[in-house]
N, C-alpha and C positions, 0 to 999 in steps of 0.2 A: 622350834626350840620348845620343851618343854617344861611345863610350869618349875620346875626342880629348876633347872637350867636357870631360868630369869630370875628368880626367887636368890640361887649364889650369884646370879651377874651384879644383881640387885647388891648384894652385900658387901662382896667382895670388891667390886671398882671403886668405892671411894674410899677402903681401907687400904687398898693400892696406889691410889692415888696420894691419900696425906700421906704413907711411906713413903714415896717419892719425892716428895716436895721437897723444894730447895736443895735437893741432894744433884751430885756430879754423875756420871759415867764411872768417874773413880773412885767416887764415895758405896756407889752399887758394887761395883768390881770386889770391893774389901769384904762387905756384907756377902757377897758370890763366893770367897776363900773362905773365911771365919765359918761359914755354913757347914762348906763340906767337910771341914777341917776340926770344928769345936761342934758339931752338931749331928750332921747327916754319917760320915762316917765312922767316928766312936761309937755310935748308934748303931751300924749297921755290923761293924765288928764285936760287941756285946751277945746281941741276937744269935739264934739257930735258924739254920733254913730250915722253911716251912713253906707251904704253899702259898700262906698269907702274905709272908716277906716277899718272897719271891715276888709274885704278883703289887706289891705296893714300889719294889723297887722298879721294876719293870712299867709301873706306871711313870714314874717319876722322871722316865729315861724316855719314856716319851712325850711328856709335856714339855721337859727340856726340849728334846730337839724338835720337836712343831712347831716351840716360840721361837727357837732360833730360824726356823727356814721362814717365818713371819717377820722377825727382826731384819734379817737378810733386804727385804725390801729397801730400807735404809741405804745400801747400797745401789741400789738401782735392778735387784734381781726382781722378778713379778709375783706379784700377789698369788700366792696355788693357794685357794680354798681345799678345806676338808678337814676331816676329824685328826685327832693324833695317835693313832692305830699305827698306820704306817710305820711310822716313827720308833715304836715299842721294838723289844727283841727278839726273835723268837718263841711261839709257845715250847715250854721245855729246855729253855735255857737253863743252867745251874748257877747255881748259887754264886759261888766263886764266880763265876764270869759275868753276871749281874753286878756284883759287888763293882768289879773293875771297869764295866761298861757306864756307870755313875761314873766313875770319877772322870775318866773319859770326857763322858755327855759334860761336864761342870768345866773340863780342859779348853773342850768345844765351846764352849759358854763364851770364856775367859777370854779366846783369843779371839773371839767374836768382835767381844765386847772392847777389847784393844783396838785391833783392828778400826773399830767404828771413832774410836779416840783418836788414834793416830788422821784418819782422814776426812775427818770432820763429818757431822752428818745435821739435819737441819731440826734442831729441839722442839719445834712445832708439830711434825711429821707423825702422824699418828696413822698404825695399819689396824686391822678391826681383829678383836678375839671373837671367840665365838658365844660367850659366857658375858663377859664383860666391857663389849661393845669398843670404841676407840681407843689405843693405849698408847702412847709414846716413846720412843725409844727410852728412856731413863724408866719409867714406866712398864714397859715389857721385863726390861731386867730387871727389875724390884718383882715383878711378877714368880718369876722364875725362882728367883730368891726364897719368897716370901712359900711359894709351894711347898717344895720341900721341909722347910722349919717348919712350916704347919701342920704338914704330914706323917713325921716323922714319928708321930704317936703311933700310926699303925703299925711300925713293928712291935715285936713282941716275942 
């Protein structure tokens, strides 16, 4: 991990952490909608495609789905180490398909994040980020959350 790396893990986990505190599955779930909904996508419909958007949404659709196949643990699926490359969508996707491929990955999120409501999962359970060291399910999705609203400066 590189000094960058530790320096946000450094930062980041305990601003993710007090976001999380005290809050439900369902209290994240709302902050998960309200995002894409009053935040991420007025935001992204505003904007022109540019190589920058492209690329920041394209990030964004992959951090999503890497915390999810991380979350996914929660269920009983196995921990797969590795970067969230994979995850992203093609280089060369366009704009428009980006655009829908968010809201998707946030669908994906959502029904996750049900899914783990409906069949209980254990509030203690914590799987590791790579940045920010142990995160918890309520945790992970504040994570997720909180990415996107933070990022969302980089369109433009």
């Amino acid at each position: 991990m590189s000094l960058v790396q530790k320096l946000i893990g450094a930062g980041l986990r305990p601003h993710v952490r007090r976001k999380a505190r005290g809050k439900s599955l369902s209290d994240v779930m709302d902050g998960l909608r309200s995002s894409l909904d009053e935040v991420v996508r007025p935001r992204m419909d505003k904007v022109q495609d540019s190589a920058a958007n492209r690329e920041a949404v394209n990030h964004w659709i992959g951090i999503e789905r890497w915390s999810l196949a991380r979350v996914r643990v929660a269920l009983g699926e196995p921990f797969v180490d590795g970067s969230y490359h994979p995850y992203r969508m093609p280089d060369g996707t366009g704009w428009a398909e980006l655009k829908a491929e968010m809201s998707k990955a946030r669908a994906e999120t959502l029904d996750l994040a049900a899914e783990l409501e409906r069949a209980g999962f254990d509030p203690d359970l914590t799987v590791p980020h790579k940045d920010l060291g142990p995160l918890t399910v309520v945790e992970w999705f504040t994570y997720i959350d909180d990415h996107s609203r933070r990022e969302v400066i980089r369109l433009r």
